[in-house]
DSSP file (Angstrom, degrees, kcal/mol; ACC not computed):
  #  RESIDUE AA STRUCTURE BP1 BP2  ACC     N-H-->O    O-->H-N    N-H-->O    O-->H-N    TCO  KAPPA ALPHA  PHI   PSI    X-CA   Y-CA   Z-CA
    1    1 A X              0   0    0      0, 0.0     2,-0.2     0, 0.0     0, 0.0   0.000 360.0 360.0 360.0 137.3    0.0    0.0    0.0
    2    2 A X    >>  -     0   0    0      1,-0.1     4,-4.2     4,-0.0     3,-1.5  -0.441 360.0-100.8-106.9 168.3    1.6    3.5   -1.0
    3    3 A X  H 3> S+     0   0    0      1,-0.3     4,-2.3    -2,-0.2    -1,-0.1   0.946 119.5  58.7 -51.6 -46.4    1.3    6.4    0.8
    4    4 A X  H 3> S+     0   0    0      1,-0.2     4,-2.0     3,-0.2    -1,-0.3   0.759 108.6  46.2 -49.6 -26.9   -1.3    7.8   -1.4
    5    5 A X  H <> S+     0   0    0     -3,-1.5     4,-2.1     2,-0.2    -2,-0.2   0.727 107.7  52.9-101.1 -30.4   -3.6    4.9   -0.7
    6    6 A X  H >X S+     0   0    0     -4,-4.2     4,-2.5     2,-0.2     3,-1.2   0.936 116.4  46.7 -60.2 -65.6   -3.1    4.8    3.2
    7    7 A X  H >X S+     0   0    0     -4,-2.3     4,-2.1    -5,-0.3     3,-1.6   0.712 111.1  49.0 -26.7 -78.2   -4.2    8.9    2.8
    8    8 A X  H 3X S+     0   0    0     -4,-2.0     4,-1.6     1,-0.2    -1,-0.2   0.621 109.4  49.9 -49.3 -30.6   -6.7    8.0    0.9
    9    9 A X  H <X S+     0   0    0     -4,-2.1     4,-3.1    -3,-1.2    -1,-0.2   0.876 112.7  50.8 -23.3 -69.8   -7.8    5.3    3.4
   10   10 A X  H <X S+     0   0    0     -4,-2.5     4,-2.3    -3,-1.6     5,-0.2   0.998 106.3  54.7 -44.5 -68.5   -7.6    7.9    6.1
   11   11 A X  H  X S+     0   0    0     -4,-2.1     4,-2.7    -5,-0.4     5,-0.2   0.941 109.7  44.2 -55.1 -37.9   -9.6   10.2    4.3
   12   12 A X  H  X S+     0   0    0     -4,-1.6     4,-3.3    -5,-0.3     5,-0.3   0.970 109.6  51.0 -82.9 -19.5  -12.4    8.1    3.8
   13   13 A X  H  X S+     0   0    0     -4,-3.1     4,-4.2     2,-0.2     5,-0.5   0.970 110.6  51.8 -57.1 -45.9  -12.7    6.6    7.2
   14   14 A X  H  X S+     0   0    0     -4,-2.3     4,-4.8     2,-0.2     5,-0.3   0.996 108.3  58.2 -68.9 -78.3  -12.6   10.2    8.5
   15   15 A X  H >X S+     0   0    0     -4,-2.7     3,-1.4     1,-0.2     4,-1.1   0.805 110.6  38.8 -18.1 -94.7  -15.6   10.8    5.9
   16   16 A X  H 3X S+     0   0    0     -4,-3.3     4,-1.8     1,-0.3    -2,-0.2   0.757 108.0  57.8 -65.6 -17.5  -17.7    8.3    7.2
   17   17 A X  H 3X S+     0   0    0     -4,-4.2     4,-2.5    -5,-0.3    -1,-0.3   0.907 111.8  49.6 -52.1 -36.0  -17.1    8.8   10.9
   18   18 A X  H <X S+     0   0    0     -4,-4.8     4,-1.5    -3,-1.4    -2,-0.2   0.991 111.3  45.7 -59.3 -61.7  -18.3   12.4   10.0
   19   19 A X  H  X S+     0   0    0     -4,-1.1     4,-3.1    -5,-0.3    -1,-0.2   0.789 114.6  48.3 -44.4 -44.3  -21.4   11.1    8.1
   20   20 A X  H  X S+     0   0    0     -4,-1.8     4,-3.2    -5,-0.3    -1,-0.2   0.994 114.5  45.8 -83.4 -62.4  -22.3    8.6   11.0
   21   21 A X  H  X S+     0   0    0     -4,-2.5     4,-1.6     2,-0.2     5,-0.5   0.879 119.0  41.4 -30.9 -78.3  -21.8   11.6   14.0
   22   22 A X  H  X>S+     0   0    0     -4,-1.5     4,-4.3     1,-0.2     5,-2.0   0.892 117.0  46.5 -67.8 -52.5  -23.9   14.2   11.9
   23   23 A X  H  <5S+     0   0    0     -4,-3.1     3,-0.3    -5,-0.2    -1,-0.2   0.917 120.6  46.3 -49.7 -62.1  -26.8   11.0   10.9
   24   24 A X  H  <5S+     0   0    0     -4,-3.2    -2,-0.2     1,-0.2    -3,-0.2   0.770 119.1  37.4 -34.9 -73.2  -26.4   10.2   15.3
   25   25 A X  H  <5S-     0   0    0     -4,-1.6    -1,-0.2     1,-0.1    -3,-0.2   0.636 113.8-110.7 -88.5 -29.1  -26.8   13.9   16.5
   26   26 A X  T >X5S+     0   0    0     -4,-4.3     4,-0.7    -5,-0.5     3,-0.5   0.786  79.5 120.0 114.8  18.2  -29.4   15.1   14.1
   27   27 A X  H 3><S+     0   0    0     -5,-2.0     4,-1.5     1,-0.2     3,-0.2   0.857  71.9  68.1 -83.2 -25.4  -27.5   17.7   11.8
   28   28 A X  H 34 S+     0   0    0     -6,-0.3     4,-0.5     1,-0.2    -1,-0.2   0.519  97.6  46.2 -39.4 -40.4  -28.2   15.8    9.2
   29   29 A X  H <4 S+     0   0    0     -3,-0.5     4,-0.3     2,-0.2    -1,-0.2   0.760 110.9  50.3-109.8 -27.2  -31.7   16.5    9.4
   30   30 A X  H >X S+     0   0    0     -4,-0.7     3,-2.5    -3,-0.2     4,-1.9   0.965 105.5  54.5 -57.3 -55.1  -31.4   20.2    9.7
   31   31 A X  H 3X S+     0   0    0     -4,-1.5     4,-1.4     1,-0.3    -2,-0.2   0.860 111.8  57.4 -41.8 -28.0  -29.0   20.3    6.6
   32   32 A X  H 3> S+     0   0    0     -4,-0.5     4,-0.8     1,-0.2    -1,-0.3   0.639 105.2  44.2 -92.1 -20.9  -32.4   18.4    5.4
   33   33 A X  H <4 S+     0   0    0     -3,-2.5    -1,-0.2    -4,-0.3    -2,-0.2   0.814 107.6  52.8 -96.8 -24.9  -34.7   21.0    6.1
   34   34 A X  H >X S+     0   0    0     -4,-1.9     4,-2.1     2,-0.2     3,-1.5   0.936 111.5  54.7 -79.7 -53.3  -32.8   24.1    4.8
   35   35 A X  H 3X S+     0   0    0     -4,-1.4     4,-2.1     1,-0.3    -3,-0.2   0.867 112.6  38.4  -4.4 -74.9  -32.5   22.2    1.5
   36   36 A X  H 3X S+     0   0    0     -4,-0.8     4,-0.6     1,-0.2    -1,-0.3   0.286 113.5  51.4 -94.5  26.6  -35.9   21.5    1.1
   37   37 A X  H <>>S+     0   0    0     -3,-1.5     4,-2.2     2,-0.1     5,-1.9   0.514 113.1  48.7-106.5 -33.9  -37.2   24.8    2.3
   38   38 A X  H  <5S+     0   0    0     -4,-2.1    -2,-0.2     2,-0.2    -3,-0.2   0.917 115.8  47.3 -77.5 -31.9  -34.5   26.5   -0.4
   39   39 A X  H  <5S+     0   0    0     -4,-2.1    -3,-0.2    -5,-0.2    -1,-0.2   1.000 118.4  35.7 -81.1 -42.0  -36.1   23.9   -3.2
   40   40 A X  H  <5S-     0   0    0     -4,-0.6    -2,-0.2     1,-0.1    -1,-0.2   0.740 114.0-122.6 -62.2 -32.1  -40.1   24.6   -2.3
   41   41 A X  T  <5 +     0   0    0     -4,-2.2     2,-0.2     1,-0.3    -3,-0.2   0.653  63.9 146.0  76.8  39.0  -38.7   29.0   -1.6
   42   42 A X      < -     0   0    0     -5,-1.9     2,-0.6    -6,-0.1    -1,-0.3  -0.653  55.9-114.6 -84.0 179.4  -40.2   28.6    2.1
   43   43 A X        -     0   0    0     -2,-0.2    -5,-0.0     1,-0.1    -9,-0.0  -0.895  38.0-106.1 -96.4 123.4  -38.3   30.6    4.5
   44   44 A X        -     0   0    0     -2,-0.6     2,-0.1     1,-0.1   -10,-0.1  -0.041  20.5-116.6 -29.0 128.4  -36.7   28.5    6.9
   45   45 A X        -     0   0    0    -12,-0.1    -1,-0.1     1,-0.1     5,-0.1  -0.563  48.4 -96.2 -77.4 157.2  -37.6   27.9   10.7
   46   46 A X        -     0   0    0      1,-0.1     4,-0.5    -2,-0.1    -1,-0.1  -0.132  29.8-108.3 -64.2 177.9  -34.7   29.2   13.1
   47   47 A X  S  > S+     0   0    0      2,-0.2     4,-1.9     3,-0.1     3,-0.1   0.711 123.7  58.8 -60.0 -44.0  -32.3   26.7   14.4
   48   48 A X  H >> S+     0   0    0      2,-0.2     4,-2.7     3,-0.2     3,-0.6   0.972 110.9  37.2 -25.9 -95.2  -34.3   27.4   17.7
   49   49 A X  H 3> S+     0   0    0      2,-0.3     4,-1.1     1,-0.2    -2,-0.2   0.374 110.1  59.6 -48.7 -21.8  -37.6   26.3   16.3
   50   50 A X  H 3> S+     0   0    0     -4,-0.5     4,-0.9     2,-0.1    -1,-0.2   0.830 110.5  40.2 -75.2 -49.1  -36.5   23.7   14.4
   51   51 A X  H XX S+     0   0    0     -4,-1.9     4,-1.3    -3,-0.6     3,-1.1   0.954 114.8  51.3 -60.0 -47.0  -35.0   21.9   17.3
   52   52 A X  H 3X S+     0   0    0     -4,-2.7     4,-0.8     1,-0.3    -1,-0.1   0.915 109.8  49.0 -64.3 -20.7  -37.8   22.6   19.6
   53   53 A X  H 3X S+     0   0    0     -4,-1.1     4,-1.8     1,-0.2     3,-0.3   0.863 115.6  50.9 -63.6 -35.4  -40.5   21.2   16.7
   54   54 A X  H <X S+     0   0    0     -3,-1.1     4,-1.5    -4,-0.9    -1,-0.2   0.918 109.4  44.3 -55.3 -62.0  -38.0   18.1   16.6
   55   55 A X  H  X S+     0   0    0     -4,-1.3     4,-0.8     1,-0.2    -1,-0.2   0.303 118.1  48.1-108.9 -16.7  -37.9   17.4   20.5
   56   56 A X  H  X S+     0   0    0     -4,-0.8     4,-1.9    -5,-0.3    -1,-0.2   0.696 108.9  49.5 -89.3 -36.8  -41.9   17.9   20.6
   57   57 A X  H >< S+     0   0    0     -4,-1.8     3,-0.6     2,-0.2    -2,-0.2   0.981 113.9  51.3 -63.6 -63.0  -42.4   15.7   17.7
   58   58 A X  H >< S+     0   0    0     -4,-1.5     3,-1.1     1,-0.3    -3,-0.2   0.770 108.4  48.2   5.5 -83.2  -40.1   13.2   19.8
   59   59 A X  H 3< S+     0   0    0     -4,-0.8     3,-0.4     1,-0.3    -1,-0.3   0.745 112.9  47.1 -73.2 -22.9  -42.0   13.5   23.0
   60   60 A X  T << S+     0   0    0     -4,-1.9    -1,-0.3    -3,-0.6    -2,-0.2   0.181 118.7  39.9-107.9  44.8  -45.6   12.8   21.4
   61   61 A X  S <  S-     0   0    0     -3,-1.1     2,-0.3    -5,-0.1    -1,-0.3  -0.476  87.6-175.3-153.7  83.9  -44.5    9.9   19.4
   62   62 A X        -     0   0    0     -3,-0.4     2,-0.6    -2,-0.1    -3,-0.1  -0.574   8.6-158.2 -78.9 132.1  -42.0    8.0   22.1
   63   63 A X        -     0   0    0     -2,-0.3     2,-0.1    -5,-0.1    -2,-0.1  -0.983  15.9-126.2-110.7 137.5  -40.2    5.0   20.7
   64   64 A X        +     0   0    0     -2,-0.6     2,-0.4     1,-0.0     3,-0.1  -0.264  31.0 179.0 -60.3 138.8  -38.9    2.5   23.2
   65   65 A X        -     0   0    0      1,-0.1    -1,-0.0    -2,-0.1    -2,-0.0  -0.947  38.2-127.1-143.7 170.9  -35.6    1.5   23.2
   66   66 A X              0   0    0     -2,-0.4    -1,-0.1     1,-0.1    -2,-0.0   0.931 360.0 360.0 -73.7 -24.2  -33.1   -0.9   25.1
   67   67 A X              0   0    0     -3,-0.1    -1,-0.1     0, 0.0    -3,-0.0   0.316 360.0 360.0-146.3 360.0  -30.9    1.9   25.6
């Protein structure tokens, strides 16, 4: 394996730890709402509002979990 290919290694591991964190924490899903508010031309809910609509949704639809 040459140096270029370990880097490239690196890089992509690094990629998808990123991808896995943002899908885990939810950023993902803002990034998913500014998107389709810029393709439809709504105006965006804050960052604010967005979580709190999120964290309401959450609490009247609970899913069980082990953990």
């Amino acid at each position: 394996m040459t140096a270029a290919d370990l880097r490239a290694a690196v890089v992509r591991a690094g990629r998808g730890v990123r991808w896995y964190l943002r899908e885990f924490s939810g950023e993902a899903r803002w990034d998913d709402h500014l998107r389709e508010c810029a393709e439809h031309g709504h105006e965006p809910l804050s960052r604010r509002e967005f979580e709190r609509r999120r964290a309401d949704a959450v609490e009247r639809n609970p899913v069980s979990r082990c953990c």
